[in-house]
N, C-alpha and C positions, 0 to 999 in steps of 0.2 A: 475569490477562492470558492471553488464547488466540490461537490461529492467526483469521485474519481481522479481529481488531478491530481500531480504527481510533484513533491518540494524537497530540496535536499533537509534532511534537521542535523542538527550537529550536536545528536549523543555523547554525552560528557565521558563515557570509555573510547568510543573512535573517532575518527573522523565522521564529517558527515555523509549520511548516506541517504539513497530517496525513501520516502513514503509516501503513499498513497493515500487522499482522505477518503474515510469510508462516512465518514459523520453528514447527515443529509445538507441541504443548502445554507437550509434557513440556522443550522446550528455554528457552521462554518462561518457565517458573515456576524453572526452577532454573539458568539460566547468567546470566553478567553481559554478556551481548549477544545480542543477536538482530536477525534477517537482516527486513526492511524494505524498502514497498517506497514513494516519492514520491506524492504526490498536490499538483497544481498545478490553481488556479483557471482556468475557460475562457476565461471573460470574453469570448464571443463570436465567440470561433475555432472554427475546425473541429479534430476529435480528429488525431492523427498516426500514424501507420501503424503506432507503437509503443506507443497506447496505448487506455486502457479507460477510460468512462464511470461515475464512481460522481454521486451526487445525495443528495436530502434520503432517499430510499428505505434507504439506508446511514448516514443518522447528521450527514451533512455539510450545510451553510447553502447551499451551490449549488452548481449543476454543476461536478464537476471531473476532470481526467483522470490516471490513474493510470498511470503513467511505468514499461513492461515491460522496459526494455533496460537497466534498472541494479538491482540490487539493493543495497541498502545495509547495512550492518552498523550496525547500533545501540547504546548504551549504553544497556541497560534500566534502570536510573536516574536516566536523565535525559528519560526520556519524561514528557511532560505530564499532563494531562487524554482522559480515554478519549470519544472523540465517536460513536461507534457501533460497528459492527460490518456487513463487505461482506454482500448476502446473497444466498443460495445460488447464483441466477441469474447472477450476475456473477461470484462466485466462479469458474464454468466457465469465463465467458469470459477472466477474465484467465488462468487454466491454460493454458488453449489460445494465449494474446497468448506466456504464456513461454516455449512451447514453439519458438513462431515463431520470436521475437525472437532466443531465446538457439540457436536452430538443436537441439535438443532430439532425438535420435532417440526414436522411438514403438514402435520394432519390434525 
């Protein structure tokens, strides 16, 4: 498991759905949690001003957008099946979505 890949988890209100780890390498391989971030189907809407584009390009069955104003704490455990991995190009963009979102000083 590394930073960017992408697993379904199965949230105890829905079905499972993907996340993405944002939690660096070394916290991934040896803690019993790690920091996650939502990934929800478009299904024909337009993105929200909180969130990022992933697609088949990253591992995923369709468009979906990746939810920057929450980050979630995961049970590395109970993570699914591994469906990709973000790549690079998006990677930036959502840095930059977290920086916004979460009000993030740069300087």
């Amino acid at each position: 498991m590394r930073q960017w890949d992408i697993f379904l988890f199965p949230f105890s209100e829905e079905q499972p759905h993907p996340v993405f780890i944002l939690s660096i390498d070394e916290r991934a391989e040896a803690r019993k949690h790690v920091n996650g971030l939502l990934c929800v189907s478009l299904r024909g809407r337009a993105l929200g001003l909180h969130e990022v584009l992933l697609d088949k390009a990253d591992g995923l069955d369709w468009e979906s957008a990746v939810r920057c104003d929450l980050i979630h704490l995961l049970e590395r455990d109970r993570l699914l099946e591994r469906r990709g991995h973000v790549i690079p190009e998006r990677q930036i963009q959502i840095s930059r979505k977290l920086i916004e979102c979460l009000r993030l000083r740069t300087y």
